[in-house]
N, C-alpha and C positions, 0 to 999 in steps of 0.2 A: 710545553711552556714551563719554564722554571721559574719558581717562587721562590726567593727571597726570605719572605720574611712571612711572619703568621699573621702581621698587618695587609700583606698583600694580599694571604689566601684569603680573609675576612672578607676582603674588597671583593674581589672576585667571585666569592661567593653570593655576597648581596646583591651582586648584581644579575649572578643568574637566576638570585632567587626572584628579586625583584620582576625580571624577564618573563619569566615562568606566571607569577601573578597576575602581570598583567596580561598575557595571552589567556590565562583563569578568566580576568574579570573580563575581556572581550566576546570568549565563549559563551559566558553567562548574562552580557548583553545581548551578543547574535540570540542566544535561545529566546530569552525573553521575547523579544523583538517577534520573534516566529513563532512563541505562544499565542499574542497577542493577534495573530494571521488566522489562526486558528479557528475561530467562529465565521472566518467570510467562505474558508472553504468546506465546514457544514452547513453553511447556510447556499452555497453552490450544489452539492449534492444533493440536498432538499430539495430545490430549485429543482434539478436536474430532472430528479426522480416524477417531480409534480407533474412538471412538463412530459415527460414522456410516457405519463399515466395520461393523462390529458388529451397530449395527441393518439395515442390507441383508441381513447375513447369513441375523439371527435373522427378518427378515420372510418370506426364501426358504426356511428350514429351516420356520417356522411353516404358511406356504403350500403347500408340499411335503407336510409332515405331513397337515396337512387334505383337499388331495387322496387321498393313499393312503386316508384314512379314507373318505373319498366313495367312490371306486371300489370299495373293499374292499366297505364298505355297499350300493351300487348294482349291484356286477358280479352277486349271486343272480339280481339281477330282470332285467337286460337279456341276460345270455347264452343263456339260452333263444329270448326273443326276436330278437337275431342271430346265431341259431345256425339261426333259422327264416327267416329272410331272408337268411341267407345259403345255405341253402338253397334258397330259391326262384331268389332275384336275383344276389347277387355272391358269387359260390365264393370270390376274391381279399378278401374284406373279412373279418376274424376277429376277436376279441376281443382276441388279441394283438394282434395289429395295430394295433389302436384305441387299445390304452391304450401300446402302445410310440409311435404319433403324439401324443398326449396327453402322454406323457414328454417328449418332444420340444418341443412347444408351451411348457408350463413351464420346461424348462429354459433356451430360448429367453427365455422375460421373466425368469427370472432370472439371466441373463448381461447382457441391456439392461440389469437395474437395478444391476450391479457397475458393466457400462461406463458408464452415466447417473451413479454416485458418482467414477468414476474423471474423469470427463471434470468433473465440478461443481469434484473438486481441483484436476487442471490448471490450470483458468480463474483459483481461490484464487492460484494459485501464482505464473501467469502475470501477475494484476492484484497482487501482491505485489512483482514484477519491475521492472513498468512504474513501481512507485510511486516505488523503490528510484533509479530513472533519474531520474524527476522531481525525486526530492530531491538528488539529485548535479548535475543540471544546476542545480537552484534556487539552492545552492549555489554552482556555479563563478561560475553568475550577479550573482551578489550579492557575489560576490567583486570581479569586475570592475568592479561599480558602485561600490561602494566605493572602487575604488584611481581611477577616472575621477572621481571627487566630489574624494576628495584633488588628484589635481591638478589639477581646476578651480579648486578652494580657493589653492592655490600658484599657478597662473597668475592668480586675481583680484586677490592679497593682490601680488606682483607689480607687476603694474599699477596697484595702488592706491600704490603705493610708487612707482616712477615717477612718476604723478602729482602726487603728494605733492612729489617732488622737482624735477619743473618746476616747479610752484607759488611751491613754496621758492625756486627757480633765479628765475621773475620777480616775483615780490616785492622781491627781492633787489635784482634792476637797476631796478626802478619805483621803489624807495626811495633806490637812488644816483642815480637822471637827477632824483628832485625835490630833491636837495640840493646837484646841480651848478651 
């Protein structure tokens, strides 16, 4: 596009500049806008976390529960029965014994499944970290491309100007050697 005059480059320029500004101030509404987002999705993760601290809980408490019903229900019928075998075969094996290893057993997958929620959040946490980095680096990134594009632009515009003023420069003397 050829300018005319320095009233037109003004124009042109106001206008990108203006352009430019306002896609600024839109960015800097969107942000805002999506700072203010901001506490519904800690306040979701919290959430998140409660609840599936919760259900771990309530499936160890339910599981727990249902066992004692089981043994309660089953210890009439089997304690005769290893109380007669253990009679015969293992004097060390007893009905205590059984259900304090069985305690044991349970309580065991229900500490896996705390440590299996605990270790699930970690990971949340940890892939929340990594993200946190990505967008810092994305960021410096783009920062630096940005200021590298700038002064490519100022080194082009530059050289286009030099140019420009050789040109001018022999023009200049080709127009004086033809009218010497």
């Amino acid at each position: 596009m050829y300018m005319s005059s320095k009233k037109e480059k003004d124009r042109v320029t106001e206008i990108i500049n203006t352009t430019l500004d306002e896609t600024k101030s839109s960015v800097n509404k969107t942000t805002e806008e999506a700072k203010k987002e901001v506490p519904q999705y800690t306040k979701a993760v919290t959430e998140y976390q409660q609840e599936t601290i919760e259900a771990t809980k309530d499936i160890a408490d339910n599981f727990l529960e249902s066992q004692k019903q089981v043994i309660n229900s089953m210890q009439s019928l089997w304690i005769p029965y290893i109380e007669n075998m253990q009679n015969a075969y293992w004097s060390y094996w007893t009905p205590k014994r059984a259900t304090e290893n069985y305690t044991r057993a349970v309580s065991n997958m229900t500490d896996s499944s705390i440590a299996a929620t605990r270790l699930a959040n970690n990971f949340m946490f940890s892939s929340m970290e990594a993200w946190r980095t990505t967008v810092k680096h994305t960021r410096d990134n783009a920062i630096e491309i940005s200021r590298l594009n700038a002064n490519y632009a100022r080194t082009l515009q530059n050289a286009a100007m030099d140019n420009l003023r050789d040109y001018q420069a022999r023009a200049y003397q080709t127009r004086d050697y033809q009218f010497s």
